[in-house]
C-alpha positions as CSV (number, residue, x, y, z in Angstrom):
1,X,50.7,37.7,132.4
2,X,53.9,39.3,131.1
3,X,53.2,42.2,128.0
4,X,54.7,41.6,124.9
5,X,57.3,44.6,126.0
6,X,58.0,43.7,129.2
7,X,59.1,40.6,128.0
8,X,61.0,41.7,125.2
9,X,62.9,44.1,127.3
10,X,63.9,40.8,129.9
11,X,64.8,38.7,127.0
12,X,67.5,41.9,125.7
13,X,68.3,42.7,129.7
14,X,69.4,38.6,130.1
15,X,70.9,38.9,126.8
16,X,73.2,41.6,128.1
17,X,73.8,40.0,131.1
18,X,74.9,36.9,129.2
19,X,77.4,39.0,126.9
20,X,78.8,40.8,130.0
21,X,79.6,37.6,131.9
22,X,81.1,36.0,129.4
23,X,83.3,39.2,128.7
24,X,84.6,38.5,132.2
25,X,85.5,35.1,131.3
26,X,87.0,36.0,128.5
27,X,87.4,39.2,126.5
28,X,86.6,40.0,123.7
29,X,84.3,37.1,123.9
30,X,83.4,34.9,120.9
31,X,79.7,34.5,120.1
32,X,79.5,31.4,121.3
33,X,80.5,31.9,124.6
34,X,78.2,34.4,125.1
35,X,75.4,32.4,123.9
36,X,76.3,29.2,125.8
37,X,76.3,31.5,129.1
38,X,73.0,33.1,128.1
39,X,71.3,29.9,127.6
40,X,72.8,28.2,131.3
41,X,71.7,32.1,132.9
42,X,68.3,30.9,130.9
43,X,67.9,27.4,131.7
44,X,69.3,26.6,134.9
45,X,67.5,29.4,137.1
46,X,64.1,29.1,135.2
47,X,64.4,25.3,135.9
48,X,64.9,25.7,139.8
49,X,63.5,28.8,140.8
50,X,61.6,30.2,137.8
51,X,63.3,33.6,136.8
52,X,66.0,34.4,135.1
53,X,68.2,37.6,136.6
54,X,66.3,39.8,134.5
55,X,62.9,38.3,135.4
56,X,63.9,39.1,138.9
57,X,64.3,42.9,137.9
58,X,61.5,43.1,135.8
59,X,58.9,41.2,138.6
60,X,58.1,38.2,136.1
61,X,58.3,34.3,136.8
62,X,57.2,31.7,134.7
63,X,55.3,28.6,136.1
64,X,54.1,25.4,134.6
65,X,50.7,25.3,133.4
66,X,49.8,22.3,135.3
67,X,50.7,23.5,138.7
68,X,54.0,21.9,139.2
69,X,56.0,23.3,141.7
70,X,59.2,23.7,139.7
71,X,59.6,24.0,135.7
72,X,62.5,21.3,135.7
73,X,63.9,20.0,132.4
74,X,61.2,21.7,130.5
75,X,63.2,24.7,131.0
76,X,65.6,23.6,128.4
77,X,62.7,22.9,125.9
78,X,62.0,26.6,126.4
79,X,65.4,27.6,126.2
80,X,66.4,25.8,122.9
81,X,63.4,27.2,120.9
82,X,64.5,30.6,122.6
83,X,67.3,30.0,120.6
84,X,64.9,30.3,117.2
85,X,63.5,33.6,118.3
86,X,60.6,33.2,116.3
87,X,59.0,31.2,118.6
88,X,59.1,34.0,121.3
89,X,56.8,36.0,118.4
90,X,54.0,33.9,118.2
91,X,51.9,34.3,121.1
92,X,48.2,33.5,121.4
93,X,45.8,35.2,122.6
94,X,46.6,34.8,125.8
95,X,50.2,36.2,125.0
96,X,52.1,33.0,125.4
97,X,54.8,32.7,123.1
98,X,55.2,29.7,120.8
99,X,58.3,28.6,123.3
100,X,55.8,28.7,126.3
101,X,53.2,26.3,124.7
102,X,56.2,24.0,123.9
103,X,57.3,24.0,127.2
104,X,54.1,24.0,128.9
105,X,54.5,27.1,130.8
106,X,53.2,30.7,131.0
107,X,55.1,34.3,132.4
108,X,53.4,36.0,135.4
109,X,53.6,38.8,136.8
110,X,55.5,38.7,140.5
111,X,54.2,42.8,141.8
């Protein structure tokens, strides 16, 4: 599983990816451009492949609980309580975040 930090630090590394490409689209770019192109860098890559950009970098994927070979739509279920960030804070004991159990997923390490 992904530690607390580790994970913190992909969240703010996507974040800043997110910001940057929506300054290429269009600078200075308005909040809400940067957050709709955070949540697509979010959604769409965890739904096919599992990682975000910055899980890539930081060797973390996250996988459905039940085995499923892709995450699929519950990616955006993870994405819009990402939105909430409070539900990244409340992990279990197993440090799943609230938006994990929601989504039925868990981070692993990739190396």
């Amino acid at each position: 599983m992904g530690s607390p930090l580790l994970r913190g630090g992909q969240f703010l590394l996507d974040l800043l990816v997110g910001g940057l490409v929506a300054s290429a689209i269009s600078f200075p770019a308005p909040a809400y451009l940067s957050l709709a192109v955070w949540a697509v860098l979010v959604t769409l890559p965890v739904a096919l492949i599992g990682q975000t950009p910055a899980m890539v970098l930081t060797g973390l994927r996250v996988v459905r609980v039940d085995g499923a070979r892709r995450v699929g739509a519950w990616a955006l279920a993870r994405t819009v309580s990402l939105f909430f960030v409070v539900p990244a804070l409340i992990m279990d004991r197993d440090a799943r975040g609230l938006h994990d159990r929601v989504s039925r997923t868990v981070v692993v390490r990739t190396r």
